[in-house]
DOKE-143124 format. One line per 4 residues: number of its first residue (from 0); for each residue x, y, z of C-alpha. Coordinates in steps of 0.001 Angstrom, whole numbers, padded with zeros to 6 digits. Layout:
N
NUM = X/Y/Z ~ ...
END
This chain:
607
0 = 095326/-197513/-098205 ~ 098443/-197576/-095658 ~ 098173/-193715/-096168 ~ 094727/-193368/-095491
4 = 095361/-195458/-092275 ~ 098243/-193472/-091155 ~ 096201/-190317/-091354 ~ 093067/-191608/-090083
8 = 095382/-193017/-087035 ~ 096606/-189276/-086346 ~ 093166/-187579/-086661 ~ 092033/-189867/-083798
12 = 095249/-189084/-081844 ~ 094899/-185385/-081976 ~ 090826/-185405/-081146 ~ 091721/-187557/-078010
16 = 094485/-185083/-077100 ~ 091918/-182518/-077668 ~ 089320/-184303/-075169 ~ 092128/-184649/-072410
20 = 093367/-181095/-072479 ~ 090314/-180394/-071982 ~ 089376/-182811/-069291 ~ 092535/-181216/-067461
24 = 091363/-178241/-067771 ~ 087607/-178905/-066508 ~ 089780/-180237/-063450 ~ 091833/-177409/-062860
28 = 088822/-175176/-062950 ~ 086524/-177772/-060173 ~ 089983/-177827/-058182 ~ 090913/-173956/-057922
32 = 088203/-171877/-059067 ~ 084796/-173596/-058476 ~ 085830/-174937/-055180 ~ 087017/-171347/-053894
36 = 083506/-169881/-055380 ~ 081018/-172346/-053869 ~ 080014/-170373/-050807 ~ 076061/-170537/-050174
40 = 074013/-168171/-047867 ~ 074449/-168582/-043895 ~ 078582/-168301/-044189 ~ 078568/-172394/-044790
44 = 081377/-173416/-047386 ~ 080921/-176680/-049591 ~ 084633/-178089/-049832 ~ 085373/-178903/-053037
48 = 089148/-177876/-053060 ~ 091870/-180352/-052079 ~ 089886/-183886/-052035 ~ 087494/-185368/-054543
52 = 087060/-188574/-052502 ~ 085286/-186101/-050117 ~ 082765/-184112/-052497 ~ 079355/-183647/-050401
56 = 081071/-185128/-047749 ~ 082876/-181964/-046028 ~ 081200/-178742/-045220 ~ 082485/-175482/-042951
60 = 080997/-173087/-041201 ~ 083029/-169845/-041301 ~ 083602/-168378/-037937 ~ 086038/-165347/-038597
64 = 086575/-163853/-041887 ~ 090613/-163620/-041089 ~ 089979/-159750/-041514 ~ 092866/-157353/-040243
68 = 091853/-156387/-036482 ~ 091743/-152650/-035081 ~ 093000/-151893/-032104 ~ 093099/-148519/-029832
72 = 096384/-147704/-028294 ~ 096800/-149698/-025219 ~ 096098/-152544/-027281 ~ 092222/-152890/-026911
76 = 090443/-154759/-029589 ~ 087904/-152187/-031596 ~ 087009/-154701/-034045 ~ 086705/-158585/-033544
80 = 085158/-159308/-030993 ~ 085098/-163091/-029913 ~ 081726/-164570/-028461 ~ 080475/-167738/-028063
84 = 077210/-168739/-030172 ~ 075150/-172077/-031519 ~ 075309/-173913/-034402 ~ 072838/-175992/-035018
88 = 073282/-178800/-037649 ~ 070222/-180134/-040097 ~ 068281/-182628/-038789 ~ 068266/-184023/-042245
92 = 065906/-187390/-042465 ~ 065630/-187319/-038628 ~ 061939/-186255/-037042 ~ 063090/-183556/-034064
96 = 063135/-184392/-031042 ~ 060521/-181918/-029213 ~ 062096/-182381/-025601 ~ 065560/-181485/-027014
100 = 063700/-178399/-028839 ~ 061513/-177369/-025540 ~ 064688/-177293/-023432 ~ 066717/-175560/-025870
104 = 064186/-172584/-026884 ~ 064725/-170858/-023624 ~ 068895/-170756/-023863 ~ 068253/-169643/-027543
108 = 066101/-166383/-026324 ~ 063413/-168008/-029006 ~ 060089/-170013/-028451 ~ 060123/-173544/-029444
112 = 057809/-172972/-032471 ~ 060495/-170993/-033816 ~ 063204/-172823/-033210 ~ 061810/-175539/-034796
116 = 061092/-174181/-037556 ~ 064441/-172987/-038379 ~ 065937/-176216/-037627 ~ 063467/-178093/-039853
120 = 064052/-175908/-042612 ~ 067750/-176025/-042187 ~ 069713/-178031/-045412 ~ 073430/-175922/-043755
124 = 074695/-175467/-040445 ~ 072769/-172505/-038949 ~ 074390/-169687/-036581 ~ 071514/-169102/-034049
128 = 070871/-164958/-034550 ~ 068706/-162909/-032421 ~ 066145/-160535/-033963 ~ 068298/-158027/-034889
132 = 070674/-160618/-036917 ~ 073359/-160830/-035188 ~ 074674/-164119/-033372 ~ 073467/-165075/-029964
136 = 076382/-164245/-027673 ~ 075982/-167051/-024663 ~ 076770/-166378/-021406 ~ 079213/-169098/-019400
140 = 075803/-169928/-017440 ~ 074215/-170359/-020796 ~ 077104/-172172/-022734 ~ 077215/-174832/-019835
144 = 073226/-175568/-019845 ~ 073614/-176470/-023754 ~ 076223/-178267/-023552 ~ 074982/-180808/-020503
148 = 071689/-181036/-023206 ~ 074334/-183037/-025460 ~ 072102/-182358/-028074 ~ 074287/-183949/-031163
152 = 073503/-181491/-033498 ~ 074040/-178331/-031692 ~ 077207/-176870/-031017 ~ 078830/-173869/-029262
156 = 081153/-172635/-031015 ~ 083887/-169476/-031090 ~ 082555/-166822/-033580 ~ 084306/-163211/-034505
160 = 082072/-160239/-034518 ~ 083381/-157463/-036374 ~ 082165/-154718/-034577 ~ 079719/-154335/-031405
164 = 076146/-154276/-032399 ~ 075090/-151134/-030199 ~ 074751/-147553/-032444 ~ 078077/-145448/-031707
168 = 079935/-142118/-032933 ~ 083214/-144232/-034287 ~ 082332/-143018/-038144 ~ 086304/-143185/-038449
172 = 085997/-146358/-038762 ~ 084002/-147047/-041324 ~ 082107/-150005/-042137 ~ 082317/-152898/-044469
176 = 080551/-154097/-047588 ~ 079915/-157080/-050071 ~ 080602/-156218/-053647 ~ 078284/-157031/-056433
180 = 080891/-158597/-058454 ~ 082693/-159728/-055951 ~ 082980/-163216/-054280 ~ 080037/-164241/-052121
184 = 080803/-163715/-048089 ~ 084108/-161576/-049348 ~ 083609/-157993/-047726 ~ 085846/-154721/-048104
188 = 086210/-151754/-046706 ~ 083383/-148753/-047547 ~ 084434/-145921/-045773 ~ 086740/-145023/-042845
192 = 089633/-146712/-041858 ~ 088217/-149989/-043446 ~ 088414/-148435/-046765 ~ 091540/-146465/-046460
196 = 093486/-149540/-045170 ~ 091838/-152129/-046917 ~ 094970/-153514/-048194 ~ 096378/-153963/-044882
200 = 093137/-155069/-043382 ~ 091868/-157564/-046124 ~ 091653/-161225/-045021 ~ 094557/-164198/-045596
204 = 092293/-166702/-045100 ~ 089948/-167758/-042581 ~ 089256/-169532/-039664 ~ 085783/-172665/-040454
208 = 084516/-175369/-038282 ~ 084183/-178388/-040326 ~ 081894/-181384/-039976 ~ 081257/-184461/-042239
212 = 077517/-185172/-043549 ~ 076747/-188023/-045654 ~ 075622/-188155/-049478 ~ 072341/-187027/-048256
216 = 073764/-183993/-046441 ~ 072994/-185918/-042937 ~ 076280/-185203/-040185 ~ 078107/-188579/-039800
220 = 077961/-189652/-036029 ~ 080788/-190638/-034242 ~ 082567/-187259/-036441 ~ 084352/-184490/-034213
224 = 083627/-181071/-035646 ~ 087062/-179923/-036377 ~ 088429/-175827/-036156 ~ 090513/-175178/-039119
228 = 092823/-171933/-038708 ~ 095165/-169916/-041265 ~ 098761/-171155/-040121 ~ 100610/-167719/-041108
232 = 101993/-166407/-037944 ~ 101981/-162840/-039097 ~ 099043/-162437/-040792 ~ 096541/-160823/-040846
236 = 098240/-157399/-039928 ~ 096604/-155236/-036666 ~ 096336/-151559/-036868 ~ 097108/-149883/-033644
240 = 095396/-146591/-033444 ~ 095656/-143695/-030970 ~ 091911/-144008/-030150 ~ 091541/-144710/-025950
244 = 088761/-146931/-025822 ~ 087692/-146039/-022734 ~ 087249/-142349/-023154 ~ 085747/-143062/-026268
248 = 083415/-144991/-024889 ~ 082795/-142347/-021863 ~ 082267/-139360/-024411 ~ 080026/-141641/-026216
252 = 077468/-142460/-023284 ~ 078323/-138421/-022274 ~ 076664/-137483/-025467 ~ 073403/-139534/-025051
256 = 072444/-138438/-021743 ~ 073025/-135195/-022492 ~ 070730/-135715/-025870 ~ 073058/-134202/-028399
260 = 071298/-134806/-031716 ~ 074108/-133644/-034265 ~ 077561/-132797/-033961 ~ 081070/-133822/-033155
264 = 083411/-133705/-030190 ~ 087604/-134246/-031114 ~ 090209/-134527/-028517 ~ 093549/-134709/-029256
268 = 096957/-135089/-027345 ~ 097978/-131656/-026727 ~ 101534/-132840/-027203 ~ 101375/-134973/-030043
272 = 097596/-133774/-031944 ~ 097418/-137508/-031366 ~ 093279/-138312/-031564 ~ 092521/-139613/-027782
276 = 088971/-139593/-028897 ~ 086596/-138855/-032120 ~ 082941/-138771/-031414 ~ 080214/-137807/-034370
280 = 076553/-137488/-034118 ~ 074045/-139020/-034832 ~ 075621/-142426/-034286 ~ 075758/-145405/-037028
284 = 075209/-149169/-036804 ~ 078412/-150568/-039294 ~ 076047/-153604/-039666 ~ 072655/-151601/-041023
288 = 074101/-148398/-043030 ~ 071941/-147005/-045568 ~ 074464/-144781/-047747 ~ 071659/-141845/-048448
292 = 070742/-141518/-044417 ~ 073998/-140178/-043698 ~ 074559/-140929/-040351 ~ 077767/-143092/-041463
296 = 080277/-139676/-042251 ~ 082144/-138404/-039775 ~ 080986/-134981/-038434 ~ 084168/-134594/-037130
300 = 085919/-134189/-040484 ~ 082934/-132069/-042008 ~ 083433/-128519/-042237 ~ 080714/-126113/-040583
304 = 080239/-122348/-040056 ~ 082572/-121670/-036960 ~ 080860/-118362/-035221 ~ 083244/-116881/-032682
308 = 085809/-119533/-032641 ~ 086625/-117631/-035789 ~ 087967/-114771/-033777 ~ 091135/-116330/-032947
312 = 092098/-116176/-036329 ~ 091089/-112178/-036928 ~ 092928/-111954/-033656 ~ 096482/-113469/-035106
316 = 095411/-111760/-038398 ~ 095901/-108451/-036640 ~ 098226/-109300/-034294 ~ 100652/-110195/-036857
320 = 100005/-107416/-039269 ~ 100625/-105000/-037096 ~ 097441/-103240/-036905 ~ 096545/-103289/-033362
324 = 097758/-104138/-029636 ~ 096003/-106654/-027085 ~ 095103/-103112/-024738 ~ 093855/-100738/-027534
328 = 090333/-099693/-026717 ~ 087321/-100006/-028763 ~ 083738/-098777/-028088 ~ 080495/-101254/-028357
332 = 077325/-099579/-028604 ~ 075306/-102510/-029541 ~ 075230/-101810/-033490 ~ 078373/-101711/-035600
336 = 076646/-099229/-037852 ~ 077799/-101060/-040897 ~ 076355/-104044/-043202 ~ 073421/-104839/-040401
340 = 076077/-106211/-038041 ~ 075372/-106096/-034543 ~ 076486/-107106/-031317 ~ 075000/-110470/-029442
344 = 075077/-107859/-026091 ~ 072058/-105729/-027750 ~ 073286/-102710/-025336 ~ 077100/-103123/-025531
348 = 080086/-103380/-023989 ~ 080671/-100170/-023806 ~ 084428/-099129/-024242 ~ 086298/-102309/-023771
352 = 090213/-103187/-024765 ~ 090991/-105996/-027822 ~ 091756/-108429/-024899 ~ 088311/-107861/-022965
356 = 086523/-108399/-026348 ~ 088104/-111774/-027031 ~ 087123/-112660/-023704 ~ 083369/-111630/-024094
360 = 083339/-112184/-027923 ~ 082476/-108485/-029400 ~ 081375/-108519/-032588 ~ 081691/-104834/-032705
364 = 085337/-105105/-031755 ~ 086021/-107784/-034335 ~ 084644/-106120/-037278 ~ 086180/-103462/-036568
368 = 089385/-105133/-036470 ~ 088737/-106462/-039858 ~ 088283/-102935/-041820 ~ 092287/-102856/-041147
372 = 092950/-106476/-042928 ~ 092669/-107620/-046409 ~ 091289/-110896/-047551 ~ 094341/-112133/-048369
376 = 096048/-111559/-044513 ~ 092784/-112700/-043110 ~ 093350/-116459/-045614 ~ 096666/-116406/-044714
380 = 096147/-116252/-040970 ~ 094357/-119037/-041256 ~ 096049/-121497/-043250 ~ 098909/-120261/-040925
384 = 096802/-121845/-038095 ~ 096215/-125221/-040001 ~ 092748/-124537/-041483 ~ 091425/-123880/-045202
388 = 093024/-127588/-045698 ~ 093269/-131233/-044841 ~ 095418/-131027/-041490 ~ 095266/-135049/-041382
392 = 098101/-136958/-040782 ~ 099250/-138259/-044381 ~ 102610/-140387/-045881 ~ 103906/-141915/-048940
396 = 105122/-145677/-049092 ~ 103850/-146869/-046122 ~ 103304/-150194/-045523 ~ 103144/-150997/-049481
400 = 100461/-148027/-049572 ~ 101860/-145274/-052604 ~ 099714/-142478/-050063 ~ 098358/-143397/-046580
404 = 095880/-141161/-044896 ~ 094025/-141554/-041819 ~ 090819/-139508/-042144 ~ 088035/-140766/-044816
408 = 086516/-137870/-046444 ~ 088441/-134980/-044503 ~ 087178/-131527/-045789 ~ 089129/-128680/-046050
412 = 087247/-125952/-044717 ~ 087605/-122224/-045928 ~ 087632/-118539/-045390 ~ 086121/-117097/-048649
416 = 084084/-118992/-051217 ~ 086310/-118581/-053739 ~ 089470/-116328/-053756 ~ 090073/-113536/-051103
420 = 088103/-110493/-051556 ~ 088669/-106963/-049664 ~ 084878/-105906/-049617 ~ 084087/-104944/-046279
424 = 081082/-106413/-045743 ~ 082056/-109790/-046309 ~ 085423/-109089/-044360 ~ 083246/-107826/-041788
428 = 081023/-111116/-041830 ~ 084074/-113305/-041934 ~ 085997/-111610/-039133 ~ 083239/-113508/-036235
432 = 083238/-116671/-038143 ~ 080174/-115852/-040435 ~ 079522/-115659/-044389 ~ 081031/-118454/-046605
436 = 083747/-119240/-043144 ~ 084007/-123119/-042630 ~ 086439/-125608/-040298 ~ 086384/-128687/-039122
440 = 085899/-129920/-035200 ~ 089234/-131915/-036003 ~ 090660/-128160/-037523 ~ 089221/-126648/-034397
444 = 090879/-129069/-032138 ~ 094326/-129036/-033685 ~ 094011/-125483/-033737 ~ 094174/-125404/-030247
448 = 097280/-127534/-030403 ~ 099025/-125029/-032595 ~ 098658/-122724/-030079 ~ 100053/-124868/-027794
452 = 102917/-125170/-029897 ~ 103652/-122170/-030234 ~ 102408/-121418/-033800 ~ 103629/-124801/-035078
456 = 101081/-126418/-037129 ~ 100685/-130443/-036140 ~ 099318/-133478/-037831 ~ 096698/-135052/-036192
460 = 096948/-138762/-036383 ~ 094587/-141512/-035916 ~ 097499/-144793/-036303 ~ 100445/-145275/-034505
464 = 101738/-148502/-035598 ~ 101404/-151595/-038155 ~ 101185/-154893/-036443 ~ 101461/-158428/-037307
468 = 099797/-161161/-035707 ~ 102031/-161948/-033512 ~ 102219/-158455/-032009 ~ 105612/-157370/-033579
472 = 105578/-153944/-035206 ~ 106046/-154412/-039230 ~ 105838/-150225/-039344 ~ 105472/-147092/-037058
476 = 104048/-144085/-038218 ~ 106008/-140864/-037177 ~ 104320/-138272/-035867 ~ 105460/-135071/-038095
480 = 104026/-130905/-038465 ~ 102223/-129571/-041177 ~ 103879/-126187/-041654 ~ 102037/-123633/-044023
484 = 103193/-121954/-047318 ~ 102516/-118993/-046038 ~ 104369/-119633/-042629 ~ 103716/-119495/-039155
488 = 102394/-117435/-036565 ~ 104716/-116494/-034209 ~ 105449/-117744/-030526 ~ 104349/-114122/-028688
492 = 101281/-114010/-030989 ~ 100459/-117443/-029702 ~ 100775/-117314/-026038 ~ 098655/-113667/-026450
496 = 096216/-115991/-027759 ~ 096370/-118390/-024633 ~ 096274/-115772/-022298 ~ 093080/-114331/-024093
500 = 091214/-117828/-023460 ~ 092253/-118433/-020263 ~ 090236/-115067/-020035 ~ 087179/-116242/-021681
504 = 086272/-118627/-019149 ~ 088027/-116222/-015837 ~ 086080/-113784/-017199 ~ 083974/-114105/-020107
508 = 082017/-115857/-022125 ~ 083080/-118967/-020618 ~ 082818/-117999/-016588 ~ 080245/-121232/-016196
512 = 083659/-123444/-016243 ~ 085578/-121897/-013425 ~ 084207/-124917/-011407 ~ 086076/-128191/-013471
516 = 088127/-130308/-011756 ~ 091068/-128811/-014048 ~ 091375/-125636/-015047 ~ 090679/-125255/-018200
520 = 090621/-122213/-021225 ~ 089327/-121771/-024504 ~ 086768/-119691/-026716 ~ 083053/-120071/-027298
524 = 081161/-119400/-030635 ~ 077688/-119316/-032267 ~ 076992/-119756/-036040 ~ 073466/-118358/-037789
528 = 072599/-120893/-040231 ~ 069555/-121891/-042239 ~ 068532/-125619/-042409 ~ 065773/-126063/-044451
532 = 064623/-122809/-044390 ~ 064608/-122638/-040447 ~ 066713/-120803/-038183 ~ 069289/-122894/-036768
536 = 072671/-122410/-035063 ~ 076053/-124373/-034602 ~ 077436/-124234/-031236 ~ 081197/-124571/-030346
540 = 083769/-124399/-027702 ~ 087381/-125513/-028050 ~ 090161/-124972/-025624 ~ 092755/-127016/-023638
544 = 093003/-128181/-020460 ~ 094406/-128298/-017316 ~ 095980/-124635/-018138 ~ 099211/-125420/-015960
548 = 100862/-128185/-017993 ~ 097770/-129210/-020911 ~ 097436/-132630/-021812 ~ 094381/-132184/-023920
552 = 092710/-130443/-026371 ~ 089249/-130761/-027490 ~ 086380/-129427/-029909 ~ 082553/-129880/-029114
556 = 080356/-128999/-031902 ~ 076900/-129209/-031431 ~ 074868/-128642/-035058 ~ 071626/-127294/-035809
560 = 070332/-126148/-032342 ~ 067689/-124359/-031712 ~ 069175/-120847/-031419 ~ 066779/-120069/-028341
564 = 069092/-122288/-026209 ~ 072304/-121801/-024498 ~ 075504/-122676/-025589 ~ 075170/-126415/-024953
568 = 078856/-126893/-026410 ~ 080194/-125209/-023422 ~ 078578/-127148/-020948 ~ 079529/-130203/-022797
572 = 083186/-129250/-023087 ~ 083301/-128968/-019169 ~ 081770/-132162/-018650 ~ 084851/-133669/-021364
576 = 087192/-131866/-019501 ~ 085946/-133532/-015855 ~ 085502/-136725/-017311 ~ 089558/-136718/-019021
580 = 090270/-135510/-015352 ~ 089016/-138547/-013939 ~ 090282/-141022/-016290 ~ 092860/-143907/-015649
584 = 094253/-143241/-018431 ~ 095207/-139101/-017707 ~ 097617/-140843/-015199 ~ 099861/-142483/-017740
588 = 102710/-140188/-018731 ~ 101903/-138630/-021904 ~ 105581/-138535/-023987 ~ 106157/-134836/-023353
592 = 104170/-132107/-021380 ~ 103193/-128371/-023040 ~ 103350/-125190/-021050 ~ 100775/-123548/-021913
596 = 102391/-121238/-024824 ~ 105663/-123055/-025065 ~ 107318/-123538/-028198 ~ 107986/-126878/-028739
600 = 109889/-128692/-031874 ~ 108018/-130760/-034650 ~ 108294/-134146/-033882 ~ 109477/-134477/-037777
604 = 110293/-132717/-040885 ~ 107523/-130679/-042409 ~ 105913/-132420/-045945
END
């Protein structure tokens, strides 16, 4: 019997050691994973995490994610923009007061009818949205009327918008989304800089309101609605781009009053192939993206069929090889005789020298050129000239990140479709920027900057440093070259080039910008394409400006245009040009100057 006892006493011990494991355990999972997960629609949190005594008693409404910010290079916020909006609280048991409802409407942009029925409905604290969904963004006029209602139940409060609610051409930054096995209200980068830097930009913790209600979810009077903030003093981290807000901004409106549908304009730093500005059409709302419209990549990084602009690379082709001289003489009759390839001057130039047909893009003069290349010089001229591959700025270990890259979805662009090929009709076609011939408006741009460089190839960047909170840099991104396997171009063969575009617009193709307020140089070209069956074309200029001491380069692409119509990439790049001219910003020292055609060092060690 005193055996039977003894076990039966230890059966009982272990089952009750049993039940309080696991009553530990059911704690530990209410304390730090069900409290953490309880997050209900509207961005209101439950608080179940640190005190018990309060369950149903605490609830917060989240105000800023604690997301990483963006910022453009004087400092400028890009993302995170602070507004003031209302909260309003449930009215819980209480019948609304309609006086308090008919003077608030009108503040709220709403109708009373509306407003009250929102507030009835309410069972959370409620961020007041306009139609479109996003928060109401008071004015100071505004914010003071609510506040002399003293309407207990509404609030203004301090609320981070991610990004500005207009449409604009900033693809490179992406947008964010909500994961479908992710936590509820957690978002993470989906393209752009958001998803390349996600682990830099990812949130720490962030900032709620919090407000007491009672058993029955009613707010306790007399109970302050308290802002609770993430303590850490360097986090989040800030990215500090290159971007200039303002001329972003400028070449943004530019391109809607001038109506350009699709396309991309790029301008860099001629002295650094820092991007000063990256504009893609159509523009994108980061809060409404629909993945299969599209309008979310970056045209800027896309490669397209590059017409003329093509030409500069036949030009260093032959330059290099050997095969010709910038005053050898050719004769345009109109028709190259060959392949069905024709002039876009249907009775020619006439006899005309290398240089003159740069300047007034000869087909006939081009395709000629290319019966003295192979495929192989013609690829190698231009991966010499940074094209035919990712030219973005990339590094290794950065910041905790194994590879860091700036540009989401950067294509490479290319000369042949597959490996070089010595059939004259394609070299023909491929010579003015035709056939299977694709590059970038970022390739185009920093293509320009090569030349400016003498032949060195440079790596555009979009960041320049990693912040903390505070401000203090945690890392700085050198600026470095992206030589090519297959070398360089050299230094004469470059500032021949210059020369030739500074041409184009004395004397060419380009003569309708002799009137800028810089002068400027560069190279026109039209692409045939078919979209959809139809006759289309793409449009480009590139060049550099002012000529005397060049502080920027740019590329204007306009896609798909009717090919009936000017050269509306021109006209656009002179209106770029005047509006860089004007700037505030073109008066801040840049960190060195180019001579147009100087050679001038990498500013690091080729990768």
């Amino acid at each position: 019997m005193k055996r039977l006892h003894m076990r039966r006493l230890k059966q009982t011990a272990v089952f009750l050691t049993i039940v309080f494991i696991i009553l530990i355990l059911r704690l530990g999972w209410i304390q730090f994973i069900a409290g953490h997960q309880s997050v209900p629609a509207g961005g209101v949190v439950s608080r179940t995490l640190n005190d018990t005594a309060k369950l149903q008693q605490e609830e917060a409404v989240l105000l800023d994610p604690g997301r990483g910010q963006v910022l453009d290079r004087f400092g400028q916020k890009l993302t995170g923009r602070e507004l003031q909006t209302v909260v309003l609280f449930p009215l819980g048991s209480r019948k609304p007061d309609l006086q308090e409802v008919q003077k608030l409407a009108p503040l709220l942009h709403t109708n009373p009818q509306h407003l009250l029925e929102v507030w009835t409905r309410a069972i959370h604290p409620v961020i007041w949205r306009e139609e479109s969904g996003m928060p109401l963004q008071l004015e100071p006029a505004s914010i003071s009327k609510v506040r002399q209602l003293q309407l207990d139940r509404v609030e203004v409060l301090p609320f981070v918008q991610r990004y500005d609610p207009v449409p604009s051409g900033r693809q490179w930054l992406g947008y964010l989304y909500e994961p479908a096995n992710g936590r509820y209200g957690v978002r993470t980068g989906a393209a752009g800089m958001e998803k390349l830097l996600e682990p830099l930009l990812k949130s720490s913790g962030g900032t709620y309101a919090l407000h007491y209600v009672s058993a029955q979810r009613e707010r306790l009077q007399g109970q302050p609605t308290q802002i609770v903030r993430p303590d850490n003093p360097f986090y989040p981290l800030q990215i500090q781009t290159t971007i200039d807000l303002g001329i972003q901004k400028r070449i943004e409106q530019l391109t809607e009053k001038e109506g350009l549908q699709e396309g991309a304009i790029v301008v860099l730093d001629a002295a650094t192939a820092d991007v000063v500005a990256m504009v893609s059409r159509p523009f994108y709302r980061p809060y409404q993206v629909e993945p299969a419209r599209g309008d979310w990549e970056n045209a800027a990084v896309k490669a397209y069929a590059p017409g003329s602009i093509y030409k500069i690379v036949t030009a260093a082709a032959a330059l290099e090889a050997g095969v010709t001289r910038p005053q050898e003489q050719f004769e345009c009759k109109g028709e190259f005789g060959k392949y069905g390839l024709s002039c876009w001057k249907k009775e020619g130039h006439g006899i005309i020298s290398l240089e003159e047909g740069f300047a007034e893009s000869c087909n006939v003069v081009f395709a000629g050129l290319s019966e003295r290349l192979s495929g192989r010089q013609l690829e190698e001229a231009a991966e010499s000239l940074g094209l035919n591959r990712q030219v973005g700025w990339k590094g290794s270990e950065i910041s905790g990140l194994h590879v860091m890259s700036h540009f989401d979805h950067e294509e490479k662009g290319r000369t042949f479709e597959g490996e070089p090929v010595d059939d004259g009709g394609i070299l023909a076609q491929s010579s003015i920027g035709q056939r299977d011939t694709a590059m970038t408006p970022l390739q185009a741009a920093n293509l320009v900057v090569t030349l400016l460089h003498g032949g060195q190839i440079q790596a555009p960047r979009l960041v320049e440093r990693i912040l903390y909170k505070d401000g203090s840099t945690m890392e700085k991104l050198p600026r470095h070259g992206y030589p090519s396997p297959h070398g360089r171009i050299s230094p004469s063969t470059a500032q021949t080039i210059l020369g030739w575009m500074n041409k184009v617009v004395s004397e060419g193709t380009g003569r309708s910008l002799q009137h800028t307020r810089w002068k400027v140089a560069g190279k026109s070209g039209t692409a045939q394409v078919q979209q959809k069956g139809r006759s289309r074309t793409n449009q480009w200029f590139i060049g550099y400006g002012p000529v005397e001491a060049p502080r920027y380069a740019a590329a204007v692409l306009v896609h798909n245009a009717d090919p009936d119509t000017v050269n509306q990439a021109t006209a656009l790049f002179g209106q770029v040009m005047d509006l860089l001219a004007s700037s505030p910003s073109s008066s801040v020292p840049l960190d060195r100057k180019v001579s147009s055609g100087t050679r001038l060092s990498s500013a690091a060690g080729p990768r």
